[in-house]
N, C-alpha and C positions, 0 to 999 in steps of 0.2 A: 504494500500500500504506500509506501514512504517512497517508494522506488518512482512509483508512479506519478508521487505528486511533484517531483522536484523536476522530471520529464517534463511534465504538463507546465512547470514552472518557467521551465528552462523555453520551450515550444512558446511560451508566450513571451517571453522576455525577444525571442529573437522575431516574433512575427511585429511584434509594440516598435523596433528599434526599425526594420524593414519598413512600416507604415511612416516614423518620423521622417526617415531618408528621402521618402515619396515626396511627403507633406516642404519636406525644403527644398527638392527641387523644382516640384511648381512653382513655387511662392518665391523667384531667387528676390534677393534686396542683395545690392552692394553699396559702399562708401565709397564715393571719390575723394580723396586727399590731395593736396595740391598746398602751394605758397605761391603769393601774390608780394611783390615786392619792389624797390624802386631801388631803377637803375641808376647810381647817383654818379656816373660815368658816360653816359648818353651811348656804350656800345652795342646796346640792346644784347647782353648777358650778362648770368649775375658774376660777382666779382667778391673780393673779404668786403670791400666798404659797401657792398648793397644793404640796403637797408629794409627790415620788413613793413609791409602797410598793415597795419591795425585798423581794420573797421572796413577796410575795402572789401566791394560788392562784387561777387560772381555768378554767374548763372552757366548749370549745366544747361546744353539743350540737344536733344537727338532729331536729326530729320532723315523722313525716309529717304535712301539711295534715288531710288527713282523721280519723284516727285516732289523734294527735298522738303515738303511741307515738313513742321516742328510736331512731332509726336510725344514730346518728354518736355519737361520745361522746371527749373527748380533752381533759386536763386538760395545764395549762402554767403556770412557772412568772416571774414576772415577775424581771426583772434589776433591779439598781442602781437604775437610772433609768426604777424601775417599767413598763419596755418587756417585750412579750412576744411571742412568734410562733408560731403554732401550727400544725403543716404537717395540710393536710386531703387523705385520698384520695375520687378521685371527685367526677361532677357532682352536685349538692343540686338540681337545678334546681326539684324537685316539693315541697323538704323548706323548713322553717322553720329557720333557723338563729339560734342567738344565742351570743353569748359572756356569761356567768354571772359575779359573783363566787361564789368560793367561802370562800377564808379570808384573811385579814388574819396581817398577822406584827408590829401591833403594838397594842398593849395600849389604848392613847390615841385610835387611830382603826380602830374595829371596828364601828363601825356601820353596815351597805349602804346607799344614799342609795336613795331609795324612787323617784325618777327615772334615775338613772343607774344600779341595779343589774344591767343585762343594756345588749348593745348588739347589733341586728341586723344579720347579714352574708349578703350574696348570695354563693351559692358553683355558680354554675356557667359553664361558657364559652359560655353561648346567651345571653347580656347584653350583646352587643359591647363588652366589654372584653377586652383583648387579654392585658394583664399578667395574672401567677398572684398576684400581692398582693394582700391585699383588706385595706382596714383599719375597724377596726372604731372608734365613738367610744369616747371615755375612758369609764371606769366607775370604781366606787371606793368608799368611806369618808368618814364624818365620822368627824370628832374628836367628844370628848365634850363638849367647852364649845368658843365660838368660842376662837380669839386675841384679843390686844391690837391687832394692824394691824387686822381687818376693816373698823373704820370707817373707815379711808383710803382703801383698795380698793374700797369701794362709795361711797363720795363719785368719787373718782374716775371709778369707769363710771357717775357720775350715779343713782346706786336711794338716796341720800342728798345730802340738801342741803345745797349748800358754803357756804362764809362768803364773803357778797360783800365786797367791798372799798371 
């Protein structure tokens, strides 16, 4: 009798765990991650003196391949440390997705960088990736004028010529 119940225990434990597997993968949700930040170098990448935007507005949006109309639509707002996460329902797998800037929160660096202003994200679970994370590259802002560091920063990654010795 003991034998049997721990069977029937066992039999249920793994049909409960099969139905949950089901249940999440109709249902996918993933997080988009991403940073939003200003380029205080006008090179359109980020650099050590890039700075993060706090409070800057992004908006994922997916449009069908074909017909490019917007099927997803979901704005997010970035923290502190110009970090953002944007939870998405559903597979994209047929759709175009990007994460957009939208607005800037500061006065000084509000201009989209004509490369980084959008960044593309796969959003469905037919990509063999396992995790519901997806992260998306930085995007962001110039400043209006460089900084005074720029020229060490790009001497440094070598796009300027150092003083030999």
């Amino acid at each position: 009798m003991a034998k049997a119940s721990v069977v029937a225990l066992i039999s249920l434990a793994i049909c409960l765990s099969s139905l949950l597997g089901l249940a999440y993968a109709a249902g996918d949700t993933f997080f988009v991650e991403g940073k939003v930040y200003c380029d205080t170098c006008r090179v359109e990448f980020e650099t050590r003196i890039s700075e993060p935007i706090k409070g800057a507005t992004v908006k994922l949006e997916c449009r069908n391949r074909t017909t490019e109309s917007i099927t997803y639509s979901r704005e997010a707002v970035a923290n502190e440390a110009g970090k953002y996460s944007i939870p998405v329902e559903g597979d994209h797998e047929e759709e175009i997705c990007e994460v957009i800037v939208v607005k800037s929160t500061r006065d000084d660096c509000n201009e989209p960088m004509e490369a980084w202003s959008r960044a593309r994200v796969v959003l469905t679970s037919k990509d063999g990736v396992v995790q519901p994370v997806r992260y998306a590259n930085g995007i962001g802002y110039m400043k209006k004028e460089a900084v005074s560091g720029c020229a060490e920063v790009l001497r440094e990654l070598g796009f300027l010529p150092g003083q030999q010795p």
